[in-house]
C-alpha positions, 0 to 999 in steps of 0.5 A, spaced: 521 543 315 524 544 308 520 541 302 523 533 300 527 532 294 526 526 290 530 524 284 527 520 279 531 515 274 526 513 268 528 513 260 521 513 259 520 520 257 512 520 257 513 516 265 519 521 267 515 528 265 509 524 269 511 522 275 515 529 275 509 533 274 504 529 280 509 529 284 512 536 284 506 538 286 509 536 293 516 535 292 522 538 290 523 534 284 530 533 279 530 527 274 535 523 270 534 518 265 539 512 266 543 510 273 550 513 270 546 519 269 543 519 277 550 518 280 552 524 277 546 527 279 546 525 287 554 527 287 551 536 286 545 535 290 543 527 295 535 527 295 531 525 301 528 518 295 529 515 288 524 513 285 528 509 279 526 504 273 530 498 273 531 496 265 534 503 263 540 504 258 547 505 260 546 502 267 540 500 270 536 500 277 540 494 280 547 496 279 545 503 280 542 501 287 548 497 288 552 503 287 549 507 292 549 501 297 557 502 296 557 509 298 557 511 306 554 518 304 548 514 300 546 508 302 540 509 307 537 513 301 530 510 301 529 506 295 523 505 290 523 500 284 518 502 278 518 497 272 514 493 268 518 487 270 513 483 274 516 476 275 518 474 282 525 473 281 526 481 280 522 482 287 527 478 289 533 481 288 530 488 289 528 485 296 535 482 296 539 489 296 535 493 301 530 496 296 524 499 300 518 498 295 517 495 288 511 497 284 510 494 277 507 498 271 502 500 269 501 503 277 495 507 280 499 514 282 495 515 288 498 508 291 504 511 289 504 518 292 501 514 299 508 509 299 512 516 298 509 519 303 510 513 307 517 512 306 519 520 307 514 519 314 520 513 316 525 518 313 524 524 317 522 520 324 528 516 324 532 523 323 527 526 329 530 521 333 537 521 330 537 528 332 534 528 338 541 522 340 545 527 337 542 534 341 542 529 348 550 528 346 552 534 345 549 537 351 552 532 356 559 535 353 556 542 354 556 540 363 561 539 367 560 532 371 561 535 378 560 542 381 566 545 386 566 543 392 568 548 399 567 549 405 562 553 407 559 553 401 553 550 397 554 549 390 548 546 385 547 546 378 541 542 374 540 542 366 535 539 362 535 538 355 530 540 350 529 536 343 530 543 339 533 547 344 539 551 343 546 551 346 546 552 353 553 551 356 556 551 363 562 550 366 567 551 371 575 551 372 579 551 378 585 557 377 589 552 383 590 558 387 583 556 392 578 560 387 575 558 380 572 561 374 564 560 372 562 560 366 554 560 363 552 562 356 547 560 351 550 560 343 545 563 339 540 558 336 536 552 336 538 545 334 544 541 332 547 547 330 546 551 336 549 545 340 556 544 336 556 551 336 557 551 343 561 545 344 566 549 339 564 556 342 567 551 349 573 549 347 575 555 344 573 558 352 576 553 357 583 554 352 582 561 352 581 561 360 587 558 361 591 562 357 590 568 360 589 566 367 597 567 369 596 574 367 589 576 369 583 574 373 579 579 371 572 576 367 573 582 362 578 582 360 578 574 359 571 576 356 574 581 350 579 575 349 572 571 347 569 576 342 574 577 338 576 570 338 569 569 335 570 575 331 576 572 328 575 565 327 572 562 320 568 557 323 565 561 329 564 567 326 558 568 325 556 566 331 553 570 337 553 568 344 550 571 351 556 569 357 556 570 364 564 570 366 564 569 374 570 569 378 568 566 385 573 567 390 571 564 397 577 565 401 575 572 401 567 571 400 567 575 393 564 574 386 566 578 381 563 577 374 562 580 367 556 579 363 555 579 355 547 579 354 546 574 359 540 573 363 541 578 369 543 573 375 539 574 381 542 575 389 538 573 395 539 575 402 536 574 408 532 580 405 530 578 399 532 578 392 534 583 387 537 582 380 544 583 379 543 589 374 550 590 369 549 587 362 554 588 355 553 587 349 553 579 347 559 576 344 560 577 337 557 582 334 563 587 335 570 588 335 573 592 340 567 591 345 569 593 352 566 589 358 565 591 365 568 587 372 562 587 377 564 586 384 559 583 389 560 580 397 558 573 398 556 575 405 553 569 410 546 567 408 547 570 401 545 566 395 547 567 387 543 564 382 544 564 374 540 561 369 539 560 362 533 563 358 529 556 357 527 558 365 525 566 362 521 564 356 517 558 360 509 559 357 505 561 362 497 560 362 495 567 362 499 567 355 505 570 356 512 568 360 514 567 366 520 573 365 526 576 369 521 578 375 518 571 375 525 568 375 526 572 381 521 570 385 521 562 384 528 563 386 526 566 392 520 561 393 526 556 392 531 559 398 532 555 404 529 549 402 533 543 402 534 542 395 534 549 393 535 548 385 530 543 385 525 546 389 527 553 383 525 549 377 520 546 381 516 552 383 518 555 376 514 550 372 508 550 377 506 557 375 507 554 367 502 549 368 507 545 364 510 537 366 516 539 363 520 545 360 520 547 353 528 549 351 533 547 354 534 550 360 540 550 366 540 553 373 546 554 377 545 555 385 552 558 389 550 559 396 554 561 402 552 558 408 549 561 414 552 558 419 559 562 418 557 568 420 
C-alpha cells in the first residue's frame, strides 16, 4: 500500500520540525504553519490525516477544521487537535465538529504515533470496504442479468467477484435474426480501475456491435473495430484487453468466433475435450491487427465452454496452477451432470484445495442438447 501522507498545520517551529521528523520516519509528511497556509496546502495534494494546532495566526484550527467540513473532497479528513488548550469547553467544540482526537501539550510522542496508526488503521479499513462495495457494483453491471434462451440449447453463465480482482465482463446481444453475439473478456488489471475500465471498455463494445451489425456478423471484423477504438480513444488508450467474440447461430448449429488473447475455450463431445486452439494478439497493443473468424459445428451432444483466467490461475496444493489442461479436465468432470457450471467450479476449486476462488472468476456453459440428434 502507498506510504500515508499527513499534513502538519503548527506555527511552533521547534514542534513543527519535531512532529515532522518522528513522524517522517513512517509517514509522507508535508507542513504549514497557520490554516490559510494548510488550505492551500490541501488544494495541490489532500492527506490521508492533519494533525493541527489550534491557536495559530491568520486562521486557527477550529475554523481551519470548519472549512474542511464545508468541503465534499475534504471532510472526512481524520482530524487531530494538538494544543496547549486543556480547558474542557475546547474538548467540546473539537468533539462538536467531528474532530477524531484531541491532545494537550506537552504530549507523550509514542501515544501520538499509536492514535495516528489507529486513525490511519480506520481510514484504510473504511476504504477496503468502500472498495469492496464499489468493485461488487461494477461487476454486477459487467453481466448480463439472464442468458439467452433456445430450443434445444442449454445455456448457463455464473461469475463470481473477488475484492482485488480485475475486470472480467460478459455479455450477449440478440442480432434479431434468430442468432446472437457473445461477448467474454477480461480488461488488464486489478481492482477499481480494471473494473471501470471494463465497464467503459463494454460500453464502447456493445455500441460498437450494433453499429456494425447491419453490415457484418463477422466477429473479426467487429474485433478489429474494438482495437482501434482503444487504440484511438484518450480515455481507454492505454488499455489492454483479452476478448472472446462469439457469434452463435442456432438455427444452423454453428459457432463462430474470434479471439484476441483470451483463455482458449474448450469443446466437448461425447468424445472428449479438446482446446479450441486459434488466439490473436489482445486488443490494444497495435493498430491495423488483423483477427481470424474461426468456424465450429455445434453437433448434438457438444458443449462449448469460456471462462476467464480467475479459473486458470487458481492455486493448487502442489504449489503451481491449476492451468488450461486442468481447466479442460474439470470441465470435462463437469459434462453431463445436472448443473454442469456448477459441477465445473466445483470440481475446479476441489483440486485447489481452496473454499472459494481468488480473482474474479466467469464461466459460460453453451450446450446443444443430445436429444436433437
Amino acid at each position: 500500500m502507498a506510504e500515508h501522507a499527513i499534513l502538519i498545520v503548527e506555527d511552533d517551529s521547534t514542534v513543527r520540525e519535531l512532529l515532522k521528523y518522528r513522524l517522517g520516519k513512517h509517514y509522507d509528511v508535508f507542513t504549514a504553519t497557520n490554516g490559510q497556509a494548510a488550505l492551500d496546502k490541501i488544494e495541490d495534494r489532500i492527506p490521508d490525516l492533519i494533525i493541527s494546532d489550534i491557536m495559530m495566526p491568520k486562521m486557527d484550527g477550529f475554523a481551519l477544521q470548519s472549512a474542511l467540513q464545508a468541503n465534499k473532497n475534504t471532510r472526512v479528513i481524520p482530524f487531530i487537535f494538538l494544543t496547549a488548550r486543556a480547558d474542557e469547553p475546547a474538548r467540546q467544540e473539537g468533539a462538536r465538529t467531528g474532530v477524531d482526537d484531541y491532545i494537550t501539550k506537552p504530549f507523550d510522542m509514542e501515544q501520538l504515533l499509536s492514535r495516528v496508526e489507529r486513525l490511519l488503521e480506520r481510514v484504510e479499513m473504511f476504504q477496503s470496504q468502500l472498495d469492496a462495495k464499489i468493485g461488487r457494483d461494477f461487476s454486477n453491471r459487467l453481466l448480463p442479468d439472464e442468458g439467452p434462451s433456445v430450443e434445444g440449447y442449454s445455456f448457463y453463465f455464473q461469475s463470481e467477484a473477488h475484492e482485488q480482482g480485475g475486470g472480467d465482463l460478459f455479455d450477449w446481444t440478440d442480432t434479431d435474426g434468430g442468432s446472437y453475439f457473445l461477448t467474454i473478456g477480461d480488461v488488464m488489471g486489478k481492482g477499481l480501475r480494471a473494473k471501470f475500465y471494463a465497464y467503459s471498455f463494454l460500453s464502447y463494445v456493445r455500441g460498437t456491435l450494433y453499429t456494425l451489425l447491419e453490415e457484418s456478423s463477422s466477429p473479426a471484423s467487429v474485433m478489429r473495430n474494438i482495437n482501434d477504438m482503444l487504440l484511438d480513444d484518450e480515455v481507454l488508450e492505454d488499455t489492454f484487453a483479452s476478448f472472446l467474440l462469439m457469434h452463435w447461430s442456432p438455427s444452423a448449429h454453428t459457432l463462430t468466433y474470434a479471439n484476441a488473447g483470451h483463455c482458449r475455450p474448450i469443446l466437448i463431445t461425447p468424445d472428449g475435450p479438446e482446446i479450441v486452439e486459434h488466439s490473436d494478439l489482445i486488443l490494444g497493443l497495435e493498430a491495423d491487427t488483423s483477427f481470424t473468424d474461426v468456424d465450429l459445428d455445434l453437433t448434438p451432444g457438444t458443449t462449448l465452454v469460456a471462462y476467464t483466467d480467475g479459473l486458470m490461475e487458481l492455486p493448487t496444493p502442489d504449489g503451481s496452477m491449476l492451468g488450461e489442461e486442468g481447466v479442460k479436465e474439470v470441465a470435462y468432470e463437469a459434462y453431463g451432470a445436472d448443473a454442469p457450471i456448477d459441477a465445473f467450479r466445483e470440481a475446479a476449486l476441489d483440486r485447489s484445495g481452496y473454499d472459494s476462488f481468488q480473482d474474479d472468476t466467469l464461466a459460460v456453459w453453451l450446450q446443444r442438447n443430445a436429444e436433437d440428434a
